[in-house]
KEPATOR-866556 format. One record per residue: chain; x, y, z of N, C-alpha, C, O in turn. Coordinates in nm, 3 decimals. Atoms other than C-alpha are relative to their C-alpha. Layout:
N
  mol       nx       ny       nz      cax      cay      caz       cx       cy       cz       ox       oy       oz
    A        X        Y        Z        X        Y        Z        X        Y        Z        X        Y        Z
...
//
This chain:
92
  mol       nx       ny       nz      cax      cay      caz       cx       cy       cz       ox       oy       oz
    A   -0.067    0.119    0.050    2.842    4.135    1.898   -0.062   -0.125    0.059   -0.095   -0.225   -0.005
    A    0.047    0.160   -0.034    2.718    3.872    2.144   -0.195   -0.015   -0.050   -0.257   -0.120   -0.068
    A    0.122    0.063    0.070    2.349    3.930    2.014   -0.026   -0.055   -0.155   -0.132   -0.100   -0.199
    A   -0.024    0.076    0.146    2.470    3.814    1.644    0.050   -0.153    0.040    0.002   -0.266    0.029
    A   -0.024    0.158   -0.073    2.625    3.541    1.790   -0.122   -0.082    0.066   -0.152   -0.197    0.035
    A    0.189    0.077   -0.063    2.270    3.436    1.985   -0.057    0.024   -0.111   -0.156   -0.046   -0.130
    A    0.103    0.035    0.141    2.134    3.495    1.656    0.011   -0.086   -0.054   -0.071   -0.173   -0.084
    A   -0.076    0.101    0.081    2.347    3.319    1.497   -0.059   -0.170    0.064   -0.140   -0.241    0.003
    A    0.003    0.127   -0.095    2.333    2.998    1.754   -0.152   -0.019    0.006   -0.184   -0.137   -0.005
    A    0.127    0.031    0.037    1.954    3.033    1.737   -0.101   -0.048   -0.100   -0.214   -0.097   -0.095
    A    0.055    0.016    0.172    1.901    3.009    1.356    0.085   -0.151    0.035    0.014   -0.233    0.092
    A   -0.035    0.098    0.001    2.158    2.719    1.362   -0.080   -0.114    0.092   -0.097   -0.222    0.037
    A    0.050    0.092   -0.069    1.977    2.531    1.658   -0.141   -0.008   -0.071   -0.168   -0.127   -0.067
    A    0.033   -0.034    0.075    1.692    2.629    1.443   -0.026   -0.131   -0.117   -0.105   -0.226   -0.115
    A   -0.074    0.082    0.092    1.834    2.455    1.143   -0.016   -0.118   -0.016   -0.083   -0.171   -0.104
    A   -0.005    0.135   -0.007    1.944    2.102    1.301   -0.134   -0.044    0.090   -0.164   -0.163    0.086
    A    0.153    0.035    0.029    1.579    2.106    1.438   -0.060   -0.057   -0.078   -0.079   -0.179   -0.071
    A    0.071    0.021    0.170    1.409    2.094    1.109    0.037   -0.079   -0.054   -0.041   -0.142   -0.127
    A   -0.080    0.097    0.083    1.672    1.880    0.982   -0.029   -0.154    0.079   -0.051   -0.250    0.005
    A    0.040    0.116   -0.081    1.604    1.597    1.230   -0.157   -0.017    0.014   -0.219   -0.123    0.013
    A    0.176    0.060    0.008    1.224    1.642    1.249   -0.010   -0.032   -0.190   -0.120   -0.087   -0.205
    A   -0.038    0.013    0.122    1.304    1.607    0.836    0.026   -0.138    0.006   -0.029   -0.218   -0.070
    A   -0.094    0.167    0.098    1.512    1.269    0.837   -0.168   -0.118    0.089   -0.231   -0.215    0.046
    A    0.099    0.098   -0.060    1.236    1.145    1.134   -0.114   -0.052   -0.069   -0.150   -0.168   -0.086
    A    0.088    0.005    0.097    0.973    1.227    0.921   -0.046   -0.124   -0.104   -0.141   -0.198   -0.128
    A    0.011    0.084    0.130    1.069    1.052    0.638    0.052   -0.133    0.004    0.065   -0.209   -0.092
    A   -0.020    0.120   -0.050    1.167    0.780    0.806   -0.079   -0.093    0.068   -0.058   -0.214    0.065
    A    0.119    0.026   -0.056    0.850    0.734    1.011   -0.102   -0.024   -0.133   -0.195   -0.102   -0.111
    A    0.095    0.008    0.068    0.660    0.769    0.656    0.008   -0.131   -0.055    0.103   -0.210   -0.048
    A    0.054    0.130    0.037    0.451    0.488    0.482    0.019    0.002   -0.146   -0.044   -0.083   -0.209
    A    0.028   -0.062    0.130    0.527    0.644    0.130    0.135   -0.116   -0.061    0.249   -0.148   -0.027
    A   -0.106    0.155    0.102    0.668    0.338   -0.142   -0.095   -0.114    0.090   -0.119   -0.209    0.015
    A    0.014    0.139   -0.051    0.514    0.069    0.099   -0.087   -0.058   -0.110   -0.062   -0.176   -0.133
    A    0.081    0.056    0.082    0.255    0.008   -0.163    0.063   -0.092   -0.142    0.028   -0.190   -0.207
    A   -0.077    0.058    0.164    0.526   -0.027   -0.470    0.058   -0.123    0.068    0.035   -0.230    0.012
    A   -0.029    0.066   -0.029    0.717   -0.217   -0.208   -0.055   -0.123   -0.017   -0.001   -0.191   -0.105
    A    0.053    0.077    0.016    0.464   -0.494   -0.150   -0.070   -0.034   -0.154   -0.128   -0.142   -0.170
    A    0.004    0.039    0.151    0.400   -0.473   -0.558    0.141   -0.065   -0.006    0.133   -0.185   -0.036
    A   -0.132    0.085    0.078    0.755   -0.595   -0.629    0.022   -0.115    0.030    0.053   -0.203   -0.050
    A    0.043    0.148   -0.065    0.715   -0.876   -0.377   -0.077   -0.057   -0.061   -0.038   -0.161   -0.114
    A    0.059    0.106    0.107    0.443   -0.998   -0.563    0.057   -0.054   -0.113    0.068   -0.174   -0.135
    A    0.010    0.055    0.115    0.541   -0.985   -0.889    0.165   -0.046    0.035    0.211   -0.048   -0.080
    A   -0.089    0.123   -0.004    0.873   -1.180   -0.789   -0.034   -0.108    0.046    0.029   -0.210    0.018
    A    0.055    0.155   -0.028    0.682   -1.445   -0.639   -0.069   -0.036   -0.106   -0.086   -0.155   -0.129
    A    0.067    0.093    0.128    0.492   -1.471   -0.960    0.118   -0.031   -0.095    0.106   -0.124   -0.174
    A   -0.121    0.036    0.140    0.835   -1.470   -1.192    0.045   -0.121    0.122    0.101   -0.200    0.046
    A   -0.128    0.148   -0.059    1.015   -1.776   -0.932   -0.123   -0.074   -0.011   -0.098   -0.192   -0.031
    A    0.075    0.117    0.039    0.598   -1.926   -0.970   -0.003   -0.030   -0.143   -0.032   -0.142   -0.183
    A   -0.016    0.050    0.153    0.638   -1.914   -1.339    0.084   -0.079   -0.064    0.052   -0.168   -0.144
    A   -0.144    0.082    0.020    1.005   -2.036   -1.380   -0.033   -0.141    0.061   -0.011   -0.250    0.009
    A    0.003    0.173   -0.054    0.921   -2.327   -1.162   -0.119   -0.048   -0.062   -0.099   -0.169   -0.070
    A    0.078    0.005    0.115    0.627   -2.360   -1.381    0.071   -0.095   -0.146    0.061   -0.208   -0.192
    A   -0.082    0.025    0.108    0.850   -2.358   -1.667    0.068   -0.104   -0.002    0.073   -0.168   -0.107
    A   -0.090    0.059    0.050    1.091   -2.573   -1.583   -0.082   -0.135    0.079   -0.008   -0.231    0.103
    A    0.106    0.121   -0.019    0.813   -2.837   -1.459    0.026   -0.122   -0.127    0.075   -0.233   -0.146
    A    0.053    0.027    0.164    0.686   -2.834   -1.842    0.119   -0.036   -0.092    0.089   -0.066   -0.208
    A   -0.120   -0.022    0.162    1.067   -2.848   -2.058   -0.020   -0.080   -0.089    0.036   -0.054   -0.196
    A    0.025    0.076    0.084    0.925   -3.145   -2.222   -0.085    0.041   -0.123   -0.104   -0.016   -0.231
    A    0.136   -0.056    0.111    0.657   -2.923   -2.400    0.059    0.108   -0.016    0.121    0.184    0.058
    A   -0.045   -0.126    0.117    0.731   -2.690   -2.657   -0.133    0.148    0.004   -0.216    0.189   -0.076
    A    0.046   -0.107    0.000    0.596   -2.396   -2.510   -0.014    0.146   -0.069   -0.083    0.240   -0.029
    A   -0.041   -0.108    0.109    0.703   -2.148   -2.800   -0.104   -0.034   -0.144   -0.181    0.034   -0.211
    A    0.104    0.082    0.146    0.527   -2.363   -3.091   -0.187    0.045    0.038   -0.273    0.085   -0.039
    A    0.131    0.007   -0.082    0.204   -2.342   -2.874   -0.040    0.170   -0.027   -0.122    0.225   -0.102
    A    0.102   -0.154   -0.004    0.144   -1.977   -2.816    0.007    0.018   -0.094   -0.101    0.050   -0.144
    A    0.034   -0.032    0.170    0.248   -1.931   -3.185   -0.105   -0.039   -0.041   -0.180    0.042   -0.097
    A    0.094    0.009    0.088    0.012   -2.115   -3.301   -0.125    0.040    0.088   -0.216    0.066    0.010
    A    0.080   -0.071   -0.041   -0.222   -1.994   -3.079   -0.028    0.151   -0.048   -0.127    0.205   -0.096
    A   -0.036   -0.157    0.103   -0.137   -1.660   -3.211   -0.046    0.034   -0.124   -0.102    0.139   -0.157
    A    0.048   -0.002    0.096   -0.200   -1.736   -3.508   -0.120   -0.007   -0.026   -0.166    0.059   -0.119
    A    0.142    0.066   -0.033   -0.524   -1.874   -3.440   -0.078    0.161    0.009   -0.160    0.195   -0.076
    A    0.038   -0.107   -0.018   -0.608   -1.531   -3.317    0.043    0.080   -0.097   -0.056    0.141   -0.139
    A    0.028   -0.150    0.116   -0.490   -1.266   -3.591   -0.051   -0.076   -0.109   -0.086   -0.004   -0.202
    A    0.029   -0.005    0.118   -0.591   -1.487   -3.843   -0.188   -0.013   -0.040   -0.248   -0.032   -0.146
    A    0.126    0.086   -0.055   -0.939   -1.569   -3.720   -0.121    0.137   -0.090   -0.243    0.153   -0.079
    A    0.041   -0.136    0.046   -1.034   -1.248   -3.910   -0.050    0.003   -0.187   -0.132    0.075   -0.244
    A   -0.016    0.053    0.078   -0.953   -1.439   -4.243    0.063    0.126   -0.096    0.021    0.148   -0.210
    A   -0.092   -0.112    0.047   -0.729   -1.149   -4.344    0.142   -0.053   -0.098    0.179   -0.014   -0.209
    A   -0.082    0.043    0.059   -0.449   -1.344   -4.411    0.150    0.053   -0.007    0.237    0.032   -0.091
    A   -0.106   -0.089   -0.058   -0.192   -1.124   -4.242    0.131   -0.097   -0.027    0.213   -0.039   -0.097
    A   -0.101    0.074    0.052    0.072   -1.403   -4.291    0.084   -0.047    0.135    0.199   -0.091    0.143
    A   -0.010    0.138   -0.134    0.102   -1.571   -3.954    0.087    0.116    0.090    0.134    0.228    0.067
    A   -0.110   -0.133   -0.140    0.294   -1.411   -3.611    0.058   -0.117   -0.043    0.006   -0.217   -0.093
    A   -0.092    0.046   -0.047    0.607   -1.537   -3.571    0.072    0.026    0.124    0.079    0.147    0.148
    A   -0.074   -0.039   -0.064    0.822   -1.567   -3.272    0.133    0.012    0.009    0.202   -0.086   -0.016
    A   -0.115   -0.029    0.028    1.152   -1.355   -3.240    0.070   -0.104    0.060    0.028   -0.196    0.130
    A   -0.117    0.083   -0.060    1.483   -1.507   -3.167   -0.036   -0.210    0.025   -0.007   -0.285    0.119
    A    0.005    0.148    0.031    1.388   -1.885   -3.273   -0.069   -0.049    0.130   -0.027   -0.153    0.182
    A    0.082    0.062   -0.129    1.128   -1.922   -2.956   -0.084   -0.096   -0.065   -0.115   -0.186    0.013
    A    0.083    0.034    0.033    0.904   -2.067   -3.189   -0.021   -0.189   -0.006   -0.112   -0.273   -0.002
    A    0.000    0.198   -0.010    1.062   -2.446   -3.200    0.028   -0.049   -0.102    0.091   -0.154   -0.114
    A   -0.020    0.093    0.122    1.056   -2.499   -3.537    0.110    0.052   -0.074    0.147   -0.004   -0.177
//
């Protein structure tokens, strides 16, 4: 009986071993730091764009890339029948 019991108590010590070199592990690791420092960027580029944006509100930034847009598929002389932009970005 008492060597099931020392079995027992051995597997368990065992166990919360593994389980702690486990949480250390993955707590010590470098794994995400890369996405991390990606998301940082690209929120410093969306708060440099917005402040960008709201620099410019005088200019009709929607009219512009349209017709830029246009400029480009039609440049083909196809005659595709112009981009438009959804949800009334366009200005006009």
């Amino acid at each position: 009986m008492s060597e099931s019991i020392l079995a027992a108590q051995i597997r368990a010590k065992i166990f919360v071993d593994d389980m702690t070199a486990g949480v250390r592990n993955f707590l010590a690791s470098e794994k995400g730091q890369g996405a991390a420092e990606y998301a940082g960027l690209i929120a410093i580029v969306a708060i440099l764009v917005l402040a960008i944006a709201g620099a410019v509100k005088n200019v009709d930034l929607g009219s512009k890339v349209e017709s830029k847009l246009n400029e480009i598929l039609n440049a083909g002389g196809g005659g595709g029948g112009g981009f438009k932009l959804p949800f009334g970005l366009g200005g006009k």
